[in-house]
C-alpha positions as CSV (number, residue, x, y, z in Angstrom):
1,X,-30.0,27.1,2.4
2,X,-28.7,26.8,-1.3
3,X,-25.6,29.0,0.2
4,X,-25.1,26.9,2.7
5,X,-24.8,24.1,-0.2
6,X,-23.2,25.6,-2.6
7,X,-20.0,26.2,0.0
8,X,-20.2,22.7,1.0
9,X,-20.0,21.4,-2.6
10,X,-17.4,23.8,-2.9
11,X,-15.4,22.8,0.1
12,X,-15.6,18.9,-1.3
13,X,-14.2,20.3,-4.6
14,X,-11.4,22.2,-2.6
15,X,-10.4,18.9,0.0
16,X,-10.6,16.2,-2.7
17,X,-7.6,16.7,-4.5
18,X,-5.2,16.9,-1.8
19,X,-7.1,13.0,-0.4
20,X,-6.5,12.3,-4.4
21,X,-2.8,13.3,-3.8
22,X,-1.5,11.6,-0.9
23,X,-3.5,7.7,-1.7
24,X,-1.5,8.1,-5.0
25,X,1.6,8.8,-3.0
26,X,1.0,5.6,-0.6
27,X,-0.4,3.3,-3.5
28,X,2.9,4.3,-5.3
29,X,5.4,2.6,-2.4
30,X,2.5,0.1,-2.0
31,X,3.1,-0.9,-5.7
32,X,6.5,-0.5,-5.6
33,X,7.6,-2.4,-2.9
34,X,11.6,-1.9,-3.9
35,X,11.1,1.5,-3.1
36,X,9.3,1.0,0.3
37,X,12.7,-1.2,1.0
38,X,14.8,1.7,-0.6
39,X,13.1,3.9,2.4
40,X,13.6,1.6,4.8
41,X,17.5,0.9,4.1
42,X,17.6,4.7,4.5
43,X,15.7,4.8,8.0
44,X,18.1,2.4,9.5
45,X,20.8,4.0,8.4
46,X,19.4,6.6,10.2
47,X,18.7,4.3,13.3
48,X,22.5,3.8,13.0
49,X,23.2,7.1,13.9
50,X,20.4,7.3,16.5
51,X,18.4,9.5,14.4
52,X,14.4,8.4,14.7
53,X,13.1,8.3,11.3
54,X,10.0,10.2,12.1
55,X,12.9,13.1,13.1
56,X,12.7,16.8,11.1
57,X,15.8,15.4,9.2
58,X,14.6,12.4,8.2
59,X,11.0,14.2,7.1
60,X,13.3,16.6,5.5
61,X,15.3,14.6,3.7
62,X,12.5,12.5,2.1
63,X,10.4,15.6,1.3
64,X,13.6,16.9,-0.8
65,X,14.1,13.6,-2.5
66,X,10.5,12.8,-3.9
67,X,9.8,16.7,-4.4
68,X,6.7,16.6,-1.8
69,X,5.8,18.3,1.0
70,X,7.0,17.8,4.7
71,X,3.4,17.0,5.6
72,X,3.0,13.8,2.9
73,X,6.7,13.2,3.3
74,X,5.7,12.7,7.3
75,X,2.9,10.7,5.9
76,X,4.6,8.4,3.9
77,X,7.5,7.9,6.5
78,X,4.4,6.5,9.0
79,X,3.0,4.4,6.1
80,X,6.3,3.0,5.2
81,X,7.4,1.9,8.6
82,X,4.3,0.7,9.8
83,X,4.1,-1.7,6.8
84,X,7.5,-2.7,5.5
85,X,10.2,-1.9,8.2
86,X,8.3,-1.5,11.3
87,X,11.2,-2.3,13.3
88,X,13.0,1.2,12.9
89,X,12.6,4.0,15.4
């Protein structure tokens, strides 16, 4: 029984940071709503060129430029579209 707890207070320990990681990544374009535009100007550009901006280029390119990975950089392209520009494919 106390193994069994231990590795569940460990497991918390283990998941929490990476939670911690990605709210500070959405409160950061939620508090900074000229960069939520900024993301938006480039997922229409993108539109443009009928490129979706939940496309591997798109995640790619927004991974590179905030230095995240693909998986929060996929994250924040759904937060960001669903909130500021949810007109863009």
């Amino acid at each position: 029984m106390i193994r069994l707890l231990i590795t569940l207070i460990f497991t918390c320990f283990a998941i929490y940071p990476e939670a911690l990681a990605q709210s500070r990544l959405l409160e950061g374009v939620k508090r900074n709503p000229d960069e939520a535009k900024s993301i938006c100007q480039s997922f229409q550009e993108l539109n443009k060129k009928n490129i979706a901006a939940g496309s591997p280029q798109s995640i790619k390119k927004i991974s590179t430029q905030k230095n995240i990975s693909e998986v929060d950089a996929e994250i924040l392209s759904m937060y960001v579209r669903g909130l500021y520009c949810p007109e863009t494919f």
